[in-house]
C-alpha positions as CSV (number, residue, x, y, z in Angstrom):
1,X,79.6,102.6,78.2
2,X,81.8,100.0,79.8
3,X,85.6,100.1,79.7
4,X,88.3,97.9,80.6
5,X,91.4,99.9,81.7
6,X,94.2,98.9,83.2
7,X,97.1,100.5,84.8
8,X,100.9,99.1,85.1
9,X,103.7,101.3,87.4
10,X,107.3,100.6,85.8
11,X,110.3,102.0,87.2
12,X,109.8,105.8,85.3
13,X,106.7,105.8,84.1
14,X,103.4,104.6,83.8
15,X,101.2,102.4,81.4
16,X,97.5,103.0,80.8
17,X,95.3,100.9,78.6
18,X,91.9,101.5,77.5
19,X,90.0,99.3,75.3
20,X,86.4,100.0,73.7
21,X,84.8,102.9,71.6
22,X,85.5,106.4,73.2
23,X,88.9,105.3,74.5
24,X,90.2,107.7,72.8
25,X,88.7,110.4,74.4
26,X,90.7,111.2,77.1
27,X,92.1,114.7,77.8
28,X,94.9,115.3,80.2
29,X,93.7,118.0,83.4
30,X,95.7,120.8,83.1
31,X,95.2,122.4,86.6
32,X,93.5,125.9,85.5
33,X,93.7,126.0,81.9
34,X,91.2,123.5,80.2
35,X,91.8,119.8,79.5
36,X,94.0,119.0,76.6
37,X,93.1,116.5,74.1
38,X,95.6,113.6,73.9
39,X,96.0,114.0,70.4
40,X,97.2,117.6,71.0
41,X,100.1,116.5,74.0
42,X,102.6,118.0,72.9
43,X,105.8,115.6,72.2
44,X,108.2,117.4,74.6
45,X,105.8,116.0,77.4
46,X,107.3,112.5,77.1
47,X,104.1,110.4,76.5
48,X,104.5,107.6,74.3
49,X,100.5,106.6,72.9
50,X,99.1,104.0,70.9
51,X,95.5,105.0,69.9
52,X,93.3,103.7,67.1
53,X,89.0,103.6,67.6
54,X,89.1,101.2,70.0
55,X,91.8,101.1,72.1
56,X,94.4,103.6,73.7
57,X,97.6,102.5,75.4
58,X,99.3,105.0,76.6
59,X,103.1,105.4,78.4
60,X,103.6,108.2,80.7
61,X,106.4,109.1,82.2
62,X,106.7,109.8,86.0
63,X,108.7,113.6,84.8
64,X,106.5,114.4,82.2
65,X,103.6,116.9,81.4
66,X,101.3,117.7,83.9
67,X,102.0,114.3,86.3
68,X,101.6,115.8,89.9
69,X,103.4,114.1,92.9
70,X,100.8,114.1,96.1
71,X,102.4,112.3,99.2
72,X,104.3,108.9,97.9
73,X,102.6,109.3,94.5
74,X,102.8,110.3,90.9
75,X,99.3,111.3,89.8
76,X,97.9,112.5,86.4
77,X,94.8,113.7,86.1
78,X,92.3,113.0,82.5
79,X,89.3,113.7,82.2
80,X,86.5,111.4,80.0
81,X,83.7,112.0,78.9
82,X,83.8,114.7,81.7
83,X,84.6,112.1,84.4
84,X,87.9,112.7,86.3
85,X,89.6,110.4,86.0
86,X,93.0,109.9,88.3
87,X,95.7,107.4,87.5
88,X,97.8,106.8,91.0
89,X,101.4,105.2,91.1
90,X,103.2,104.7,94.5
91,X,106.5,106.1,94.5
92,X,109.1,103.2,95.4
93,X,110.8,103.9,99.4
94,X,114.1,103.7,98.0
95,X,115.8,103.3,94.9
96,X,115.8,100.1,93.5
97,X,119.6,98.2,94.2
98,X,118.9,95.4,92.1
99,X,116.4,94.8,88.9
100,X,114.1,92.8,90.9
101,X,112.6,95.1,92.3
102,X,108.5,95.3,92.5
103,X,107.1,97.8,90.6
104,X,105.1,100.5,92.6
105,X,101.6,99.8,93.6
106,X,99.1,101.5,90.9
107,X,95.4,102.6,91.5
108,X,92.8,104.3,89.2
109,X,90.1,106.5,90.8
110,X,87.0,107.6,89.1
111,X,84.2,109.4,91.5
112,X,81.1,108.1,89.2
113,X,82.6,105.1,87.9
114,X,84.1,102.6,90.0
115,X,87.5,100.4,88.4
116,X,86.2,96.9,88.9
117,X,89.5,94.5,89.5
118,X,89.7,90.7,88.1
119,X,89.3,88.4,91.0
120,X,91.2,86.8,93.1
121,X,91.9,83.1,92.7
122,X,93.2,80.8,94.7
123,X,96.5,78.7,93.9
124,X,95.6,75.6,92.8
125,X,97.7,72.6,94.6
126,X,99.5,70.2,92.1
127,X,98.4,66.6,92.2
128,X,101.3,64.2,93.6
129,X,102.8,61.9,90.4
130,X,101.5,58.7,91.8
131,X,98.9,59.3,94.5
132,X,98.2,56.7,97.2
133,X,95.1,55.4,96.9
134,X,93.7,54.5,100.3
135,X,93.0,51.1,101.4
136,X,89.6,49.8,102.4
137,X,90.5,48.2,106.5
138,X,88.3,44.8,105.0
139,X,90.6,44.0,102.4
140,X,93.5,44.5,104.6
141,X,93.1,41.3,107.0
142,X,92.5,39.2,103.6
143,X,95.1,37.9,102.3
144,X,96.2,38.7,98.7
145,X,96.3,36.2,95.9
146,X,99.9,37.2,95.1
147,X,100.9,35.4,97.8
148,X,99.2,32.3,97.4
149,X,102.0,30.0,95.8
């Protein structure tokens, strides 16, 4: 089964999407007790989901429920379909003195199923107005009829 998830780091929390059948079949790792069903989070945890057949989009925040800090990271661990499943947000280096701030770098890890990321294109150059066209060197010793009287 192929997904197409995707994962945004905001300034407090994080946004995972899912999209195709079995989205919703994620269960948040719980370190020894067993996973917990996203449907039974409870909402004192913070997380703010969106779920229907197809689809899950889910906010977590950086605080809530079982979101573990390793290193200069906020990582919470889900498990689908048995996978593990890791959702990774870098922490910012300082906090942020302005609102244009970047928003921490975001990874997913998956052992048996690799995230595949959109590619890269390059910036396309824009076109001048009114482009010179260059001259053929022939037609340069000619002389123009313009300026024949």
């Amino acid at each position: 089964m192929s997904m197409s998830p995707s994962l945004q780091c905001g300034l407090g929390r994080m946004k995972f999407r899912a999209v195709e059948p079995g989205s919703s079949q994620f269960a948040v790792e719980q370190g020894n007790a067993p996973p917990m069903p996203l449907s039974q989070v409870p909402s004192t945890c913070g997380y703010n989901m969106q779920r229907n057949s197809h689809a899950l989009v889910m906010l977590v925040p950086y605080d809530g429920c079982n979101m573990v800090q390793e290193g200069g990271s906020y990582v919470l661990s889900m498990r689908w379909q048995g996978i593990l499943v890791s959702l990774w947000c870098s922490k910012p280096a300082a906090p942020p003195a302005a609102l244009t701030a970047a928003p921490p770098a975001s990874k997913m890890t998956s052992p048996h199923s690799p995230v595949h990321q959109m590619p890269q294109y390059p910036q396309l150059t824009r076109m001048p107005q009114n482009p010179k066209m260059p001259q053929n060197p022939s037609d340069a010793s000619k002389p123009s009829d313009a300026s024949k009287p």
